[in-house]
N, C-alpha and C positions, 0 to 999 in steps of 0.2 A: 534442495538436497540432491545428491549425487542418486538416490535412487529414483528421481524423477524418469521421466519416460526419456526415451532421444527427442522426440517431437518439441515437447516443452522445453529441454536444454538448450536446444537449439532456439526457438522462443525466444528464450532470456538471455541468447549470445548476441542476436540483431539486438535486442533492446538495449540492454548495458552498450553493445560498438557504438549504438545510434546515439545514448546519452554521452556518449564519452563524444564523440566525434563534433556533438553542435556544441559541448563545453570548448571545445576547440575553434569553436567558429566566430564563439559568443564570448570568449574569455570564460564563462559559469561563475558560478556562486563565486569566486575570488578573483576574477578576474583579470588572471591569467593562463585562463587556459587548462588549470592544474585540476586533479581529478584528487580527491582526499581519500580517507577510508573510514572515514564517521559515518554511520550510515542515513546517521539521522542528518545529516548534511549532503552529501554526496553518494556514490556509492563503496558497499562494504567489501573487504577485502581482508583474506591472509594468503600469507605464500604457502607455495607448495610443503616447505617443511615445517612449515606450523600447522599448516591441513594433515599431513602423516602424524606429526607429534601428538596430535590428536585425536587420532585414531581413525582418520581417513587412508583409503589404501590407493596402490599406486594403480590399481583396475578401475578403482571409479576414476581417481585421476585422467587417465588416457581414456576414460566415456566421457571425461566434459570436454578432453582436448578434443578428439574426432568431433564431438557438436557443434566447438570452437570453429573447425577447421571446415565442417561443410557448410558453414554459412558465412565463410572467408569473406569480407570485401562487405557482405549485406549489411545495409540498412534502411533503417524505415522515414518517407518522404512525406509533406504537403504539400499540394502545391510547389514541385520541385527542390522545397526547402527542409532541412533537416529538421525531424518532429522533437520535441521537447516527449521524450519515449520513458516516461516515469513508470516505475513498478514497485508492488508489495506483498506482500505474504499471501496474503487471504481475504477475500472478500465479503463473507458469510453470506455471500446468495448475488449479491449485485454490487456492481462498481460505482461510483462517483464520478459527478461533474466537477473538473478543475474549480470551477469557478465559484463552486457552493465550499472549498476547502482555502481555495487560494487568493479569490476574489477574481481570478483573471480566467474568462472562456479561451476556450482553444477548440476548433470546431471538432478533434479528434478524440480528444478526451472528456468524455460523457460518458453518462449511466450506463451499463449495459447489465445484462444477466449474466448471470456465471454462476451455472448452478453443475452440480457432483462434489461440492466443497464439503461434504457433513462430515467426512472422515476427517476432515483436516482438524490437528492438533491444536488451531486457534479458532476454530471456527462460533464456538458459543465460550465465554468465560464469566464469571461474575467476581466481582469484588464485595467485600464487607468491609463499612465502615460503622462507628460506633458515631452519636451524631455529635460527639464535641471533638472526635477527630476527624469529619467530617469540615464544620464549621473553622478548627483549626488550618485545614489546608486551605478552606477561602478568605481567610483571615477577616474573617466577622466574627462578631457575638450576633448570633440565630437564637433567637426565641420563640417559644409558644407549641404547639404541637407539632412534631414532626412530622408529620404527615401534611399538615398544613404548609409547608415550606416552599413546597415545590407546585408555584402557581401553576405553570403554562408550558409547554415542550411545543415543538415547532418542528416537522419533522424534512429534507428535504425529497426529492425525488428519488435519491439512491438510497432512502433510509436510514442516512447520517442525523444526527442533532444540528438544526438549524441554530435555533437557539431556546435558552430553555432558562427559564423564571425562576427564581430563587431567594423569596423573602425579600421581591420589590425591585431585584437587582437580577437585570438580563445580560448574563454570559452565547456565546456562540460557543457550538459543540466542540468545535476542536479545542478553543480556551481550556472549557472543560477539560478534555481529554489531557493537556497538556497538564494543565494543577493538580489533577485525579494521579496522574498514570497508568490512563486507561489505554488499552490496545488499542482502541479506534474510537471514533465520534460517533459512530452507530452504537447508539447503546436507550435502554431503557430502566427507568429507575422503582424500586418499591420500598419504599421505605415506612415502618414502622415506630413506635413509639422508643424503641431501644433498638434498631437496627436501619444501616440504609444498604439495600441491594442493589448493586449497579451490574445488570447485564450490557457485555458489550457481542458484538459481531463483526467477526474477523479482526486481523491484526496489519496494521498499517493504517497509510493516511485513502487506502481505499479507490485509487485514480489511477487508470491506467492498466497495465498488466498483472492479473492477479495471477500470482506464481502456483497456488494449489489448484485454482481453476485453468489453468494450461494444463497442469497436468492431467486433470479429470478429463479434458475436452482430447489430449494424446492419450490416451485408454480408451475411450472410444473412437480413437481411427483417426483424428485430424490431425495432418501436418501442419508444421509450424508455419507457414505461410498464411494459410486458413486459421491459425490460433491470434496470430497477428494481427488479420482483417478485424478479428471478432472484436480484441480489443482496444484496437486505435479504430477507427471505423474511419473510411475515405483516404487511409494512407497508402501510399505503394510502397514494395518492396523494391528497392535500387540498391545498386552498384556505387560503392566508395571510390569515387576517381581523384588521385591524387599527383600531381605532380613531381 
């Protein structure tokens, strides 16, 4: 959001150049190079006159441009090589390791805290299902008590659903999340004889830069440089040199 701090703007202007820049390097998800605006693919995007039609104004506009423009040229490095600079909404307290979401480690992208999230708009949700439209989204017939359904949960280091037992049959959390529609794979279930409750925490896949925890960490005093470290951890900040 444009009412974010400068600190955090700027944040997520190295992030999105650095994501844009190694899909360049790497071809990305289509392989050629091309940047989509699905966000659940790539990253999201409107233009400037679909941001005003919408009731964005041209003052926040020129506060993302200037964030834009003072972190000209930045991006974020490993080992000399362009980091795979992934970001998401909200964290609800801690981030994720790539590798417990995606199967593949990345030494930069792990768990860390990220905590002043509470105010954030996704930060606790829950969902109510009834348990035959429960059952209907996993495409089983579920018998016997409901409450009995749900053998085993598995949780990992960032608090995500590892995986988690279901009438004999083991899903991984994001599966879940994915069949549910749940905001994210950190979640927790209570379910009842006529109710199932799914609390989740934060929104996204949780890896990487959490955009409401930027901003929390810019309110109390840290530049995006220092918001950066926190969340890529062993990356540097570099100069885009291009021919």
């Amino acid at each position: 959001p444009a009412s974010f701090e400068p600190e955090a703007l700027k944040a997520q202007a190295v992030a999105a150049r650095t994501y844009t820049a190694k899909a360049a390097v790497t071809g990305g998800k289509h392989g050629d190079g091309s940047i989509c605006t699905d966000s659940a693919c790539c990253q999201a995007y409107i233009s400037e006159q679909d941001y005003l039609a919408r009731g964005g104004t041209e003052s926040n506009l020129n506060k993302i441009r200037s964030c834009a423009w003072a972190t000209a040229g930045q991006v974020l490095t490993y080992e000399e090589e362009l980091i795979e600079a992934t970001y998401f909404s909200c964290s609800g307290g801690s981030t994720e390791d790539a590798v417990e979401v995606w199967g593949t480690a990345y030494p930069y992208l792990v768990s860390v805290e990220s905590p002043g999230e509470e105010y954030a708009a996704y930060s606790r949700d829950t969902v109510s299902f009834n348990p035959e439209a429960f059952a209907s989204a996993l495409g089983r017939e579920l018998t016997g008590n409901v409450k009995d359904w749900f053998e085993m949960t598995v949780y990992t280091g960032g608090g995500s659903v590892s995986s988690i037992t279901i009438c004999g049959e083991t899903y991984s959390g994001t599966q879940l999340r994915s069949i549910l529609g749940l905001r994210s794979a950190a979640f927790s279930v209570d379910a009842s004889e006529n109710e199932i409750l799914i609390t989740t925490k934060g929104y996204g896949h949780r890896v990487g830069l959490s955009q409401y925890g930027a901003d929390a960490m810019a309110v109390k005093g840290s530049g995006y440089a220092e918001i950066l470290a926190h969340y890529y951890p062993g990356t540097t900040l570099s100069s885009l040199i291009s021919d």
